[in-house]
C-alpha positions as CSV (number, residue, x, y, z in Angstrom):
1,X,280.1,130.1,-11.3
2,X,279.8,126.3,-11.8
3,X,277.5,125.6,-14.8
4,X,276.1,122.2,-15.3
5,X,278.1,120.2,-18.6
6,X,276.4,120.1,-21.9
7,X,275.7,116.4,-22.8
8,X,277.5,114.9,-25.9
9,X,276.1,111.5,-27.6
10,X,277.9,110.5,-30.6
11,X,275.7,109.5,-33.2
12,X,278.2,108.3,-35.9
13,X,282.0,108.0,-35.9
14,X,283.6,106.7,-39.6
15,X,286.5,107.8,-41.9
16,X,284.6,110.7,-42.7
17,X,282.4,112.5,-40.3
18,X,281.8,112.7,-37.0
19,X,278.0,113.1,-36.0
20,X,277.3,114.6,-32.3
21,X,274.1,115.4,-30.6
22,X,274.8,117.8,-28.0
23,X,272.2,118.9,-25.6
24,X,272.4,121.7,-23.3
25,X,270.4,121.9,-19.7
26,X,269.2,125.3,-19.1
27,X,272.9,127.4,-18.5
28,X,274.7,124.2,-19.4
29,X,278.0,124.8,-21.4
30,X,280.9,122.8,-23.4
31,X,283.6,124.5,-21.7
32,X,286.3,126.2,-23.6
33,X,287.6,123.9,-26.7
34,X,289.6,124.6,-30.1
35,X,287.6,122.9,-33.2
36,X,290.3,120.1,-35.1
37,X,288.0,120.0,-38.0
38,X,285.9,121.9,-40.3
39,X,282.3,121.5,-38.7
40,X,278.3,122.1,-39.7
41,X,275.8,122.8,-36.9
42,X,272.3,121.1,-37.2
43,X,270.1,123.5,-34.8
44,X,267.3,121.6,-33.3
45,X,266.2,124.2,-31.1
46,X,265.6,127.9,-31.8
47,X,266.8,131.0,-29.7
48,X,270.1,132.1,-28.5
49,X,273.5,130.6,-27.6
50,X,276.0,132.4,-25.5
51,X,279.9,132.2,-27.0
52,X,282.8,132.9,-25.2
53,X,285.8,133.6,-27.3
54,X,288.8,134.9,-27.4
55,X,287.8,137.8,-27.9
56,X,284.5,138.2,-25.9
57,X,281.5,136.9,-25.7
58,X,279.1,137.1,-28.4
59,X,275.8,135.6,-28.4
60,X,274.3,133.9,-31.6
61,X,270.8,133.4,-32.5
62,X,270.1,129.7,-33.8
63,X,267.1,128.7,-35.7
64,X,265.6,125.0,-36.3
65,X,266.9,123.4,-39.2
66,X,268.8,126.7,-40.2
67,X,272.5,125.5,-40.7
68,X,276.1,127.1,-40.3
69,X,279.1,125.8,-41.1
70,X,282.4,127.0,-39.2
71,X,286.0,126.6,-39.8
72,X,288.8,124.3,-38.5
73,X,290.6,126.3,-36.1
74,X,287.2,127.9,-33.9
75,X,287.9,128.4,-30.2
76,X,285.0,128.7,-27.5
77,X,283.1,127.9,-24.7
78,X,279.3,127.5,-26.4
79,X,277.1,128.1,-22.9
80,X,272.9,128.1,-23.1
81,X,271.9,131.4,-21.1
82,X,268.2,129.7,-21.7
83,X,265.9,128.3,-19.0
84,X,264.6,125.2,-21.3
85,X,267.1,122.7,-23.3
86,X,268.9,123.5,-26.2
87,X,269.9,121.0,-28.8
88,X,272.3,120.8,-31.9
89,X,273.5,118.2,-33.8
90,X,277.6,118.5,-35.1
91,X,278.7,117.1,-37.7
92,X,282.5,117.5,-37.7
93,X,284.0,116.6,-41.6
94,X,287.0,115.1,-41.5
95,X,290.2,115.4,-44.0
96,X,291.2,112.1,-46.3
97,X,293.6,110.4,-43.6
98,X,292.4,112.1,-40.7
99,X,292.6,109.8,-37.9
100,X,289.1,109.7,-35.3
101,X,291.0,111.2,-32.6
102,X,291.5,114.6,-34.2
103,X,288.1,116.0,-33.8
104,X,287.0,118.7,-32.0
105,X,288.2,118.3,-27.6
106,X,284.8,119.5,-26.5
């Protein structure tokens, strides 16, 4: 099944963070990716998001405003099983010396 791509804008790129907005038409997805930085989700939208990992899929319930905060390392395929848009902002915190490129391969 061919799913329609999740849309990425990148808000701001410095020396520390990476800001993304990433919006999500109804069963839009990321495709699979491995996170290269610690990372905190913004939700702007509330209801669920469907993860494939490694180890299955697992869906997560997301509320507005209500942040989370994952790990370097995180591998997944984030996919909206919704029929309305879904939107979260990224912001991917990056390590003293940490060039631009190593953030996350979405």
């Amino acid at each position: 099944m061919q799913r329609p791509p999740a849309v990425p804008t990148v808000q701001i790129d410095n020396d520390q963070v990476t800001v993304t907005e990433w919006r999500f038409p109804p069963g839009g997805e990321t495709g699979w990716h491995r996170h290269g930085m610690n990372y905190v989700v913004v939700p702007q939208t509330t209801g669920p998001l469907l993860l494939d990992t490694p180890n299955g899929q697992v869906t997560s319930q997301l509320t507005t405003g209500v942040s989370y905060y994952r790990p370097v390392g995180v591998e997944h395929n984030v996919i909206n099983p919704g029929d309305t848009e879904f939107v979260f902002v990224e912001i991917e915190i990056k390590q003293p010396g940490q060039a631009a490129a190593g953030g996350c391969s979405h």
